[in-house]
C-alpha positions as CSV (number, residue, x, y, z in Angstrom):
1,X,16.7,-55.4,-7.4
2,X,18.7,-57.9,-4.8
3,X,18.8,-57.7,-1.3
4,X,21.3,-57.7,1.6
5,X,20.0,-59.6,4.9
6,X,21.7,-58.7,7.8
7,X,21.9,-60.8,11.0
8,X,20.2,-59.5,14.5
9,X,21.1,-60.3,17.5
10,X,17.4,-62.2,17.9
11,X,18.7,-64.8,15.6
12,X,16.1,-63.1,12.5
13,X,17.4,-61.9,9.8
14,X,16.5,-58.0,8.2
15,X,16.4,-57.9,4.3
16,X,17.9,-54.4,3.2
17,X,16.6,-53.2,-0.1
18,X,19.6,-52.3,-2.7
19,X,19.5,-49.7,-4.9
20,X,17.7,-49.9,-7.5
21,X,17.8,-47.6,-10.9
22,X,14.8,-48.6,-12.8
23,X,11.2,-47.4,-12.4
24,X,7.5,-48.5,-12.8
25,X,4.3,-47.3,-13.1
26,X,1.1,-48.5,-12.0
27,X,-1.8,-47.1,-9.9
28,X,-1.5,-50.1,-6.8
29,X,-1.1,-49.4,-3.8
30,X,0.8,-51.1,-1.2
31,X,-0.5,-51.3,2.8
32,X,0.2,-47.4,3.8
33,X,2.9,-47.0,6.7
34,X,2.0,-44.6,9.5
35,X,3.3,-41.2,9.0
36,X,5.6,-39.7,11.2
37,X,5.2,-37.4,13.2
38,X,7.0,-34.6,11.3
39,X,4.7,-35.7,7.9
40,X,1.6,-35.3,10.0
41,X,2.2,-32.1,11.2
42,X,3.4,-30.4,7.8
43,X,0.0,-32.0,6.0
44,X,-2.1,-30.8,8.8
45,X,-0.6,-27.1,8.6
46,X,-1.2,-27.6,4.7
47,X,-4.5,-29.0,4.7
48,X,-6.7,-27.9,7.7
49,X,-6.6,-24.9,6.7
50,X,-8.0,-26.0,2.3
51,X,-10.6,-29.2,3.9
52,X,-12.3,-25.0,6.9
53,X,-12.6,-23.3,3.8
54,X,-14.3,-25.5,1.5
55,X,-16.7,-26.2,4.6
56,X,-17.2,-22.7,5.1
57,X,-17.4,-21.7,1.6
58,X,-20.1,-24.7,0.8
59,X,-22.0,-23.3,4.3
60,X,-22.1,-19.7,2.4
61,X,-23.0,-20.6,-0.8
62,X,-25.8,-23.4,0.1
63,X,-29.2,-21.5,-0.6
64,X,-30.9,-22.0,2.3
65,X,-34.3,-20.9,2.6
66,X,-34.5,-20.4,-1.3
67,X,-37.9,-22.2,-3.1
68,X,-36.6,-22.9,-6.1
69,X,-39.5,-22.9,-8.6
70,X,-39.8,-25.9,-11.1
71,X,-42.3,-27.3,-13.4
72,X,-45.8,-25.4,-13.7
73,X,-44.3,-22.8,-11.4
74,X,-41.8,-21.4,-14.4
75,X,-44.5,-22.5,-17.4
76,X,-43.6,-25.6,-18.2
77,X,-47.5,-27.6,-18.3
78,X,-46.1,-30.6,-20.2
79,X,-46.2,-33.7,-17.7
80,X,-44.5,-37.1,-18.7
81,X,-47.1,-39.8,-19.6
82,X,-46.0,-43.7,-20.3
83,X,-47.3,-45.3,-22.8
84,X,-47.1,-48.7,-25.0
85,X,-47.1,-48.7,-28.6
86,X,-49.8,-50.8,-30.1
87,X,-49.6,-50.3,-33.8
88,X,-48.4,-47.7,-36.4
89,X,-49.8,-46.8,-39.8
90,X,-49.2,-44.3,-41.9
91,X,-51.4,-41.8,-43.0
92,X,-52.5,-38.0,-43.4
93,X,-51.0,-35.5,-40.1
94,X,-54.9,-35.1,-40.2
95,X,-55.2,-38.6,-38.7
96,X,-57.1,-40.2,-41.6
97,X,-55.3,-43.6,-42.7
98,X,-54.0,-43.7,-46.2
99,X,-51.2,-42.1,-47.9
100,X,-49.4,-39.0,-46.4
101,X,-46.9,-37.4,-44.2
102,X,-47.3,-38.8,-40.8
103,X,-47.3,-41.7,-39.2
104,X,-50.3,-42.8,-36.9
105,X,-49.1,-44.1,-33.6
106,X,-51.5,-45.9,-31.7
107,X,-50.7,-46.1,-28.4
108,X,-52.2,-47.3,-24.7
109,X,-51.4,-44.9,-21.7
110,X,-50.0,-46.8,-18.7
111,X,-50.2,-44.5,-15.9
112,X,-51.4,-40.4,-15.9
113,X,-55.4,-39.5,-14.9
114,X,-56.2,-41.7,-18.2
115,X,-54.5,-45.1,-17.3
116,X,-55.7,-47.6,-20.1
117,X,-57.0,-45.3,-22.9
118,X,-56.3,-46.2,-26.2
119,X,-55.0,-43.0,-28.7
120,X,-53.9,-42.2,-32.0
121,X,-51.3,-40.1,-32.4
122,X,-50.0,-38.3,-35.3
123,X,-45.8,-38.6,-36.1
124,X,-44.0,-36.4,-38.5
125,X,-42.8,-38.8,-41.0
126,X,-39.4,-36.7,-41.4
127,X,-35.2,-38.3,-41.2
128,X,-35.3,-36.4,-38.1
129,X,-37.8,-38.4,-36.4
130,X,-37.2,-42.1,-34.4
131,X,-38.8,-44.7,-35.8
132,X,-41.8,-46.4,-33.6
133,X,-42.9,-50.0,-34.5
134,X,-45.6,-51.9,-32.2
135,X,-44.4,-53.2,-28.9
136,X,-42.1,-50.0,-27.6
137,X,-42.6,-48.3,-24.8
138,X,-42.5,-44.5,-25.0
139,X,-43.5,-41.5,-23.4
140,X,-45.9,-39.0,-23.8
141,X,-45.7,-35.4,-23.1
142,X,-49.1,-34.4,-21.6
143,X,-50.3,-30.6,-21.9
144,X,-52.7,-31.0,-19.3
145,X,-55.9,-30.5,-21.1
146,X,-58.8,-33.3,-21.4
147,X,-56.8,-36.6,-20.6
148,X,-59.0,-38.4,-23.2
149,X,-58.1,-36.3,-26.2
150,X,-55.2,-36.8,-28.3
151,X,-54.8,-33.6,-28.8
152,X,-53.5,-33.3,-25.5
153,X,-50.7,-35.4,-25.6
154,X,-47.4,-35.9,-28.1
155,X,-45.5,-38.8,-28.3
156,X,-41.3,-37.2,-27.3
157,X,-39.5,-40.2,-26.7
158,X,-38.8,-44.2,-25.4
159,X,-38.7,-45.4,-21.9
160,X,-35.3,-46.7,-21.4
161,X,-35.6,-47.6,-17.4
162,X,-34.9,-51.0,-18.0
163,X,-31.7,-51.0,-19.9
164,X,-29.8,-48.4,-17.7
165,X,-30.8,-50.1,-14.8
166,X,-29.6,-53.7,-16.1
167,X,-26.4,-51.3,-17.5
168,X,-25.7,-50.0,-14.6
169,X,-26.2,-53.4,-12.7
170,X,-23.4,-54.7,-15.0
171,X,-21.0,-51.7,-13.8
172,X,-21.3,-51.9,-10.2
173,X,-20.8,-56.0,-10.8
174,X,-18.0,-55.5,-12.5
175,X,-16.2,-53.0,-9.9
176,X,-17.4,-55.1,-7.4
177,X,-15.8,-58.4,-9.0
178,X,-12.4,-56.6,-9.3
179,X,-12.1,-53.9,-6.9
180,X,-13.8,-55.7,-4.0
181,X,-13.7,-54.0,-1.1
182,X,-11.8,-50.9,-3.1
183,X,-14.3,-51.2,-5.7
184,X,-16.8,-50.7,-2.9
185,X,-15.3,-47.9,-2.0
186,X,-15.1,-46.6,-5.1
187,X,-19.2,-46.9,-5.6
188,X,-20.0,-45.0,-2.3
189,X,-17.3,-42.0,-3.1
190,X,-19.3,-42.2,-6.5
191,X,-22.8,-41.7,-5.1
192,X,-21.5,-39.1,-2.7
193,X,-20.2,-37.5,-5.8
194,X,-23.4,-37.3,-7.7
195,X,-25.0,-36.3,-3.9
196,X,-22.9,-33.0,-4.4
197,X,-23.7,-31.9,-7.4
198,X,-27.9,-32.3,-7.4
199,X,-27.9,-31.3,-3.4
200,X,-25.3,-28.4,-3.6
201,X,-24.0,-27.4,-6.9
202,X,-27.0,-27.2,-8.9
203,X,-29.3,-25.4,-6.6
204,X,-26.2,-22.7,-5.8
205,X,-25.8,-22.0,-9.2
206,X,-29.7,-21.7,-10.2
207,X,-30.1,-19.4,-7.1
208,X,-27.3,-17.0,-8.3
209,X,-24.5,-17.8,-7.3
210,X,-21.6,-17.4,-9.3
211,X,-20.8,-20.5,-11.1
212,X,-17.3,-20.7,-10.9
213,X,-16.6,-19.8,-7.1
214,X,-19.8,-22.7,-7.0
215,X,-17.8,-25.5,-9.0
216,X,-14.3,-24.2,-6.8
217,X,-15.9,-25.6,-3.5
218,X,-17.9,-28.3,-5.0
219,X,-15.1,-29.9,-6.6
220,X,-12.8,-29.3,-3.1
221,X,-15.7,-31.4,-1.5
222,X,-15.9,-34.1,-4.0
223,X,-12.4,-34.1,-4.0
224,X,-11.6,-34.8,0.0
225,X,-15.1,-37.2,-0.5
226,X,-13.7,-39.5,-3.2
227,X,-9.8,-39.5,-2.8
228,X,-10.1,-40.0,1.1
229,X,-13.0,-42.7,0.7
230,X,-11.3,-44.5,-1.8
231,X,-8.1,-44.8,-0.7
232,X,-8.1,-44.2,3.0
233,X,-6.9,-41.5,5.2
234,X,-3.1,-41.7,4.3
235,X,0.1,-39.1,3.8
236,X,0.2,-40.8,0.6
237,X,-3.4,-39.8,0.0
238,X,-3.4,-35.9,1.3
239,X,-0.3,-35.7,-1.0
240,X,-2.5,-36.2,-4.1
241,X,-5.1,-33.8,-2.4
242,X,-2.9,-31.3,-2.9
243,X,-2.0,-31.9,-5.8
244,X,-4.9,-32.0,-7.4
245,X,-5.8,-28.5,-5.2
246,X,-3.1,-27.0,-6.7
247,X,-4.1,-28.0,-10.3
248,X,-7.3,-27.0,-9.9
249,X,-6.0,-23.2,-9.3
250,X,-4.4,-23.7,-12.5
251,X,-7.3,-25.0,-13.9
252,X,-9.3,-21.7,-12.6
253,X,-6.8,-19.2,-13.2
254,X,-5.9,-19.9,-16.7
255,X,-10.1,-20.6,-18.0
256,X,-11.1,-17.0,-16.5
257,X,-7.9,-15.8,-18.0
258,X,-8.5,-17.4,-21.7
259,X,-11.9,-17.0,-21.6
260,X,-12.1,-13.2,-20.8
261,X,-9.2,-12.6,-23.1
262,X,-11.2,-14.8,-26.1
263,X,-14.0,-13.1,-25.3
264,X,-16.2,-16.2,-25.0
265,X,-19.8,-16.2,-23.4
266,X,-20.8,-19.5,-22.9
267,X,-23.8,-18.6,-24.4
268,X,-25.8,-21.5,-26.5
269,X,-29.5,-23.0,-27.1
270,X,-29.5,-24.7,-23.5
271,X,-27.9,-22.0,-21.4
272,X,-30.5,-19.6,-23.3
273,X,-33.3,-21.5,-22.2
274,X,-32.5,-22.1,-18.5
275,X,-32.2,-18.5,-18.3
276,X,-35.3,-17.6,-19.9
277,X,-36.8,-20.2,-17.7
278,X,-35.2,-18.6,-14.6
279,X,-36.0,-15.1,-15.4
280,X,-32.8,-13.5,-13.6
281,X,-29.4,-13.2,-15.4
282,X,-26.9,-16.5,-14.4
283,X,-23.1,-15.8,-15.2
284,X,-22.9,-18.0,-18.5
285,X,-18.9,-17.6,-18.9
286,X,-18.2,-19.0,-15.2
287,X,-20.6,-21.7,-15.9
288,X,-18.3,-22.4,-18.8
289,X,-15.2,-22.1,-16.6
290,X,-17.4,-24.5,-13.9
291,X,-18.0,-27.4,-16.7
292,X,-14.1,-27.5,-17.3
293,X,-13.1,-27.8,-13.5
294,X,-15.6,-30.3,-12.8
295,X,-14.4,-31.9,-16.1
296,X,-11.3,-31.8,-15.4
297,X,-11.2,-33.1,-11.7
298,X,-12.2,-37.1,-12.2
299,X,-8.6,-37.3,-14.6
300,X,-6.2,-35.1,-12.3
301,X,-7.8,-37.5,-9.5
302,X,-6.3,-39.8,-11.1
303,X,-3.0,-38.5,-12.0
304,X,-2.1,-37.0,-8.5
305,X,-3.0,-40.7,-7.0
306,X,-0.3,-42.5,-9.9
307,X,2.2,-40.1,-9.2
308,X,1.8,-39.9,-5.3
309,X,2.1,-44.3,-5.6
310,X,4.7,-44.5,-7.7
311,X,6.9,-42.0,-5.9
312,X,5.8,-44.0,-2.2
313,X,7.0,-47.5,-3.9
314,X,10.1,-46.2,-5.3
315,X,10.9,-44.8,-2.2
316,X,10.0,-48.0,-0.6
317,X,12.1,-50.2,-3.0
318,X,15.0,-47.6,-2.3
319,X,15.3,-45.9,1.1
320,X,18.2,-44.3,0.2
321,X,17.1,-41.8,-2.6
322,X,17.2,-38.2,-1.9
323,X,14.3,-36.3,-2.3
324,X,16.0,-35.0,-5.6
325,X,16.4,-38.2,-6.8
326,X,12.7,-39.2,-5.9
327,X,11.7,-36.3,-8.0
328,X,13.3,-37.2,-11.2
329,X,12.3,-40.7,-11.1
330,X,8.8,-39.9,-10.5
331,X,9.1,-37.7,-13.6
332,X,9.5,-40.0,-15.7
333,X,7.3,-42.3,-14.4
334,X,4.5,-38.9,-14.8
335,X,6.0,-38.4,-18.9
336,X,5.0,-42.2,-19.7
337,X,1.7,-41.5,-17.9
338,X,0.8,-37.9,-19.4
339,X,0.3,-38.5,-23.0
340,X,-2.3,-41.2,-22.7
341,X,-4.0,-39.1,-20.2
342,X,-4.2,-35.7,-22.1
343,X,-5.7,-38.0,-25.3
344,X,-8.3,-39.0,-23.5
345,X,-9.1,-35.6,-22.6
346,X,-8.8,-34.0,-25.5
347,X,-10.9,-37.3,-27.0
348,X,-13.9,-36.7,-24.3
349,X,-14.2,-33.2,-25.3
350,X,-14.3,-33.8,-29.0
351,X,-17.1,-36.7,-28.6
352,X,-19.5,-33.9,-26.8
353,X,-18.9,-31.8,-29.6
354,X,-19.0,-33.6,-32.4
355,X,-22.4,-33.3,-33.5
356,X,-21.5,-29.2,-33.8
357,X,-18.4,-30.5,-35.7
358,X,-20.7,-32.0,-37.7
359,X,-22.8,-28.7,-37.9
360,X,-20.1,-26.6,-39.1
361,X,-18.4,-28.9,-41.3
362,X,-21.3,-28.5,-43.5
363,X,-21.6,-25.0,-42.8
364,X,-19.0,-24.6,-46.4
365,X,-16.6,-22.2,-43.6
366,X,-12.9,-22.5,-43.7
367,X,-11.0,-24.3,-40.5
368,X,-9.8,-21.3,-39.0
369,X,-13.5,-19.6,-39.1
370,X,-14.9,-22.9,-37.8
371,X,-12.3,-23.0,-35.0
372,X,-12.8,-19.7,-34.0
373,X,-16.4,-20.1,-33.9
374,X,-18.6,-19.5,-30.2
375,X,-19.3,-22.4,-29.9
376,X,-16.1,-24.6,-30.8
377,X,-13.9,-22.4,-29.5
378,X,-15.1,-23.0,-25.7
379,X,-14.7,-26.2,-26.5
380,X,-10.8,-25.7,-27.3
381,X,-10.5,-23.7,-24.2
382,X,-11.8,-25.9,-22.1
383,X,-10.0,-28.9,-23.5
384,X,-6.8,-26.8,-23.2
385,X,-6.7,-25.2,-20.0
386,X,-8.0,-28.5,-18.5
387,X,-5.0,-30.2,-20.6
388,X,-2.4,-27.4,-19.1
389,X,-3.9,-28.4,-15.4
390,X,-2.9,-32.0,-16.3
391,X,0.5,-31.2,-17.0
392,X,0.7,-29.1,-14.0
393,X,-0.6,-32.2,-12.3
394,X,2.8,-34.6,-12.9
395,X,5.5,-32.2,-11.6
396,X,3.4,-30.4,-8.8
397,X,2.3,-33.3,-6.9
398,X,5.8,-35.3,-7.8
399,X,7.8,-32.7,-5.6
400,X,5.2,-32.6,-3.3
401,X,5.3,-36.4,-2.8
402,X,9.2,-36.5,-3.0
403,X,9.4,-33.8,-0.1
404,X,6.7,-36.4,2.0
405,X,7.7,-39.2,1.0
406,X,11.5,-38.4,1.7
407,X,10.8,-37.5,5.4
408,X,8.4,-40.8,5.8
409,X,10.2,-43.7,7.6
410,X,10.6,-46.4,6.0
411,X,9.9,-49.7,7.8
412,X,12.2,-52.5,7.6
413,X,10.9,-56.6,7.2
414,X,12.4,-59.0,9.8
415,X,12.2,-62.3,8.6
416,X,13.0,-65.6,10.6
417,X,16.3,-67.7,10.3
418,X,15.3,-70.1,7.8
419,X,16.1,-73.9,9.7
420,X,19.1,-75.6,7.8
421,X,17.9,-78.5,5.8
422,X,19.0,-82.0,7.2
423,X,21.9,-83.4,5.0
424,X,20.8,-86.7,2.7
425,X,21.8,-89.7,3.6
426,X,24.6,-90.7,1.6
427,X,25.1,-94.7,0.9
428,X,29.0,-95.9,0.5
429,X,30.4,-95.8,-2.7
430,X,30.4,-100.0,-4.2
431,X,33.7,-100.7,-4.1
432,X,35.3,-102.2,-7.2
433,X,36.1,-106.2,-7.1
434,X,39.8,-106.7,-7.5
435,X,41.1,-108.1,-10.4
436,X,43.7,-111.2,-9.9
437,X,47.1,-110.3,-11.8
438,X,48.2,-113.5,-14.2
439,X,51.0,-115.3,-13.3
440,X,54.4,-114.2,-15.1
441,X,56.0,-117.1,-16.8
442,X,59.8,-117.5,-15.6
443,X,62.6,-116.8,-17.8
444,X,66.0,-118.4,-18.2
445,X,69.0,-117.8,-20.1
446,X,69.6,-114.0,-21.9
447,X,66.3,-112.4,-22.5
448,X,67.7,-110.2,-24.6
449,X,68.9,-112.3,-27.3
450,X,67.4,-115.2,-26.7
451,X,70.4,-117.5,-25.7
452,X,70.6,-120.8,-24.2
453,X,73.0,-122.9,-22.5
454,X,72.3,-125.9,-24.8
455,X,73.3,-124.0,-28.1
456,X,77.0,-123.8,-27.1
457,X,79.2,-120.8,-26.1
458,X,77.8,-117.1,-26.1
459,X,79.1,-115.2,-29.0
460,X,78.1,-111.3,-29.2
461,X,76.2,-110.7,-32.3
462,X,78.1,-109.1,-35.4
């Protein structure tokens, strides 16, 4: 793309961008203009009125004043225990060395009322079971009984503090290293994140509320959290709000649809047990319906924020395009984009499930029995409707963005009068010596036939 400078009556000179017909895509974004006043007002009017009632419906739905019971207080007596692994034999489930089923774990309690005891603990010697060998750190699930008897305690699984933690170093070093002060950002809208759903999502939903209208308001809140943390308070930004607002009605609409119609019930061995645990009833199809929107919402995040860039620096590049014209070159920006994104949807989804894959792959059932199954089924309507809400995505927040973006001025760049360069110094040419012309010898008599006084009269030749 060239560009025309024209000459200002300052003596600077103002580069005008030229059309341009290709397009890009990329996820950068250039320093955000202010929005004028006209874009202001129409993403106010649009937005104030989404950012009252996700505070309002997050005020309502907070259990305040509600002691949720946990631990001994709903049955469970078992209380983790760390341990060290000392040595392993194998031998009799009765505890006596030799030949048998079990292995014997000895093992030396770190912490718990029996800090430093040494105990044996029988292991099933099954494929099922992990493999302990001396050195390992696990943990032990406690009963509560006499700390000093074996009895009391059952060796569940490994201690893996210190690898997560060294992981997770590695991650935020790694953002920090490329993003910088964005990557920054990026961590603290993270951590806010995960704030929501332990402080306001899970206690809603294990005091009663319904799941769904739960995961509706705490996705609007991680939503505003993350997008305006990460990439500042911006048109350009409240433009991918919306979009990804308007995808996540989709996202709603069409999972409470589907799921009703396929009449799934999000029932399984977890959701079982938390509400056996509970002891009141907990809407198991909208907490299906929840896990796709929150799902869903980290990808559309990032669709809405590519499309809403890539429509701002084409309109950047080209002040001249109509908000048509915006449109359809954002399209195609959003069709390159969309494939790779619903994969790795479709890809996350099938890694959670692939151990029931596994399940009913041995199960001797045909395809279509195994599709149709409870359990893979919500799986393939949550992949699905959260797939349709990513194709929503592209056009719904392109047209949004062209309609902004089109009524956003667009600054122009004054650059200074470059200084003319001084001219070289040129030396004179060398001028070429003259060369001295021979003398011409003189001629008598008739130089054309050679004739001579001395040979007598001229006679023409015959």
């Amino acid at each position: 793309m060239g560009a025309v400078e024209d000459k200002l009556p300052t003596g600077r000179r103002r580069r005008r961008a030229q059309p341009s017909t290709g397009h890009g895509h990329g996820h950068g974004h250039g320093p955000a203009e202010p929005a004028s006043r006209q874009v202001r007002k129409l993403l106010l009017v649009l937005l104030l009125p989404l950012v009252l009632a996700t505070v309002v419906g997050a005020l309502v739905l907070y259990p305040f004043g509600h002691d949720q019971k946990t631990g001994a207080q709903l049955g469970l007596h078992q209380t983790p225990v760390k341990a060290d692994v000392t040595g392993v034999v194998q031998g009799s489930c009765g505890g006596q060395a030799g030949t048998g089923n079990c292995f014997l774990v000895t093992v030396k309690t770190t912490d718990g009322n029996a800090a430093g005891t040494t105990l044996t603990l029988p292991v099933p010697d099954e494929p099922a079971t992990p493999k302990f060998t001396a050195g390992d750190a696990v943990v032990l699930a406690y009963s509560g009984a006499d700390p000093k008897n074996p009895q009391s305690y059952q060796v569940v699984d490994f201690q893996r503090g210190l690898p997560l933690t060294l992981l997770a170093v590695l991650f935020v070093l790694a953002v920090l290293v490329l993003g910088r002060k964005q990557g920054l950002a990026a961590l603290g809208a993270l951590v806010l994140s995960f704030v929501v759903l332990i402080m306001f999502v899970l206690p809603a939903i294990l005091a009663g509320e319904n799941p769904l209208t739960v995961a509706v308001v705490g996705a609007g809140l991680i939503m505003f959290i993350v997008l305006y943390l990460t990439h500042g308070l911006t048109a350009r930004t409240s433009t991918a709000v919306l979009g990804t607002l308007v995808s996540l009605v989709v996202i709603g609409t069409l999972g409470a649809l589907f799921s009703a119609f396929a009449k799934l019930t999000g029932l399984d061995e977890e959701t079982a047990n938390v509400i056996a645990l509970l002891g009141h009833g907990i809407d198991t199809r909208g907490l299906l319906l929840a896990a796709a929107l929150i799902g869903a919402l980290g990808v559309l995040d990032d669709v809405t924020v590519t499309q809403t860039s890539a429509v701002w620096e084409l309109r950047r590049a080209n002040p001249s395009l109509t908000t048509r014209e915006l449109y359809i070159a954002g399209l195609r920006i959003g069709r390159d984009h969309l494939s790779s994104v619903v994969n790795t949807l479709v890809m996350a989804y099938a890694g959670a499930a692939l151990p029931v894959l596994l399940a009913f792959a041995l199960s001797g059932r045909g395809l279509g029995e195994i599709f149709t199954a409870q359990q893979v089924a919500q799986e393939i309507v949550r992949t699905l409707v959260g797939s349709i809400g990513l194709v929503a995505a592209v056009p719904v927040t392109t047209v949004l963005a062209a309609i902004v973006a089109s009524r956003e001025p667009v600054s122009t760049v004054e650059e200074p009068e470059p200084e003319p360069e001084p001219e070289p110094d040129l030396e004179p040419e060398p001028v070429a010596p003259r060369r001295r012309r021979r003398p011409v010898a003189r001629l008598s008599g008739d130089i054309y036939t050679g004739y001579h006084p001395d040979k007598g009269p001229w006679r023409r030749p015959q």
